[in-house]
C-alpha positions in Angstrom: 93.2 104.4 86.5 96.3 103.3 88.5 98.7 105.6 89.7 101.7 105.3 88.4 104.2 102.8 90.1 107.5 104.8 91.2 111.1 103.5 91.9 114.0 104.3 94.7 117.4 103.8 95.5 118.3 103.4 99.2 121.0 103.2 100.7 122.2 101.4 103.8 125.7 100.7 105.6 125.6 97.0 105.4 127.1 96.8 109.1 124.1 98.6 110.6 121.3 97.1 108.1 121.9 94.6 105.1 120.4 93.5 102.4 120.5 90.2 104.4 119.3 91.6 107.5 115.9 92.6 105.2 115.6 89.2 103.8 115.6 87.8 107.0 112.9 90.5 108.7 110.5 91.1 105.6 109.7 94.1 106.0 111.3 96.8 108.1 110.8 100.7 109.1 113.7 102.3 107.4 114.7 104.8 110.4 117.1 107.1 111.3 116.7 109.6 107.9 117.8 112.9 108.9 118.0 115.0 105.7 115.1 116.9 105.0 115.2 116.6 101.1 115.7 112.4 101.5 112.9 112.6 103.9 110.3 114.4 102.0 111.0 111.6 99.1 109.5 109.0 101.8 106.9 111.3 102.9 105.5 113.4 100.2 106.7 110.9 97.6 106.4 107.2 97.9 103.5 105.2 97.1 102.9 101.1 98.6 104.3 99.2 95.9 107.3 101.6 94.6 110.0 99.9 93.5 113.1 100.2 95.6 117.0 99.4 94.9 119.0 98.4 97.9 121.7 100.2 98.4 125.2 99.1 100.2 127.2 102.4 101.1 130.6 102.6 103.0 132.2 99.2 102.6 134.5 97.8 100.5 132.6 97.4 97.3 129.8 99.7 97.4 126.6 98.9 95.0 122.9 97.8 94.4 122.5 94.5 96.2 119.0 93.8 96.1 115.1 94.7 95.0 113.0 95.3 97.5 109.4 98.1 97.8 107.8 100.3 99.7 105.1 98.5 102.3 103.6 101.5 103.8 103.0 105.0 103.7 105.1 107.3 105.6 104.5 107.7 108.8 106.6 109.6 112.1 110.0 107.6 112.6 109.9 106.7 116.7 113.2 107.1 116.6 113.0 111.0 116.8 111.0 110.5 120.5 113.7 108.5 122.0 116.5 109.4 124.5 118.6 107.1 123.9 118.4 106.8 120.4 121.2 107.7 118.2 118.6 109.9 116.2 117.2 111.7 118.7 115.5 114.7 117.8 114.1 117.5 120.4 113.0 119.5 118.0 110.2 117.0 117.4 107.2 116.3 119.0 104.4 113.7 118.8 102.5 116.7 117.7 104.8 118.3 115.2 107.1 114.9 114.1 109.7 116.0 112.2 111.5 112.8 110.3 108.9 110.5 109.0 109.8 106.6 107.3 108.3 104.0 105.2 108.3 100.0 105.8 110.7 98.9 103.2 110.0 95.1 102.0 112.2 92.7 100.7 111.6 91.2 97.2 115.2 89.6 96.0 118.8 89.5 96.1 120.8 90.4 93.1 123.0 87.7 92.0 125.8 89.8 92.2 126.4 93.1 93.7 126.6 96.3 90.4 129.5 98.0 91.9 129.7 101.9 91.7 132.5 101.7 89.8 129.9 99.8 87.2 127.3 102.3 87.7 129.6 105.2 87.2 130.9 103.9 83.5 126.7 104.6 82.8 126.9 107.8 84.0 125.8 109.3 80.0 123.1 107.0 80.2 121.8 107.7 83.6 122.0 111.6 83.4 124.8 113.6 85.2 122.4 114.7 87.4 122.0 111.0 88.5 122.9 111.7 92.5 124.6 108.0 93.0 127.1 109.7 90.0 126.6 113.6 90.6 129.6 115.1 92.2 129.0 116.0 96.0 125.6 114.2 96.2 125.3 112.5 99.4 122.0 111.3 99.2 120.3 108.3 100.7 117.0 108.2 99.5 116.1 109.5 95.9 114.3 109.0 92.9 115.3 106.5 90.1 113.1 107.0 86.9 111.6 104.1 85.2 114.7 104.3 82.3 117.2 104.0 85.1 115.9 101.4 86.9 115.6 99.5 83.7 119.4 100.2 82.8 120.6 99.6 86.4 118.9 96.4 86.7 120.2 95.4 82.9 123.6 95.1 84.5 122.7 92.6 87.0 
């Protein structure tokens, strides 16, 4: 029997990586996660296949702009070994990494952005404890059970 298939919301600043930045790669490592619980979701918790929403965070209208899934299993984000990289990390070693990623694949756009604001009017529905709606939550990788990925993709 078939593991169960799992689903995710990530976020992403559209200025540094976009939905449409995706479409056009494929498949990219999504890099630069430095918060241990949003890491150990990638690591300990994502499977090839898992359903992922895309995120947009800090711009204008922030919302779920796309479907994409997970393409690999987690391995040590590079970025944590280089100098002159804005996630630089020496704390961690090629023998001890510390920040690990998965390949992210495109699958579709949404034909329209679901705004926060949208999501938020859900909030009974989705659970308080919901982080995209939770007070404080600041998130960018989390868990989205099969119900909620159901009702947030409803609103499309």
């Amino acid at each position: 029997m078939s593991p169960r298939k799992r689903y995710w919301l990530m976020k992403s600043e559209p200025d540094a990586f976009s939905i449409d930045d995706l479409q056009r790669v494929g498949t990219e490592p999504w890099n630069g996660v430095r918060n241990y619980q949003a890491r150990n979701f990638m690591r300990d918790g994502m499977k090839v296949g898992d359903g992922v929403l895309f995120y947009h965070s800090n711009t204008a209208v922030p919302g779920i702009v796309g479907v994409a899934s997970v393409a690999s299993p987690a391995y040590p984000d590079e970025t944590q070994f280089d100098r002159k990289s804005h996630y630089f990390d020496p704390k961690a070693t090629r023998e001890q990494p510390r920040w690990f990623l998965v390949d992210v694949k495109f699958e579709r756009k949404l034909e329209r952005t679901i705004p926060l604001e949208e999501i938020k009017q859900h909030a009974d529905e989705l659970g308080e404890a919901f982080p995209l709606v939770a007070r404080g939550s600041r998130l960018s990788v989390f868990p989205v059970t099969a119900a909620q990925w159901k009702l947030l993709l409803s609103l499309e």
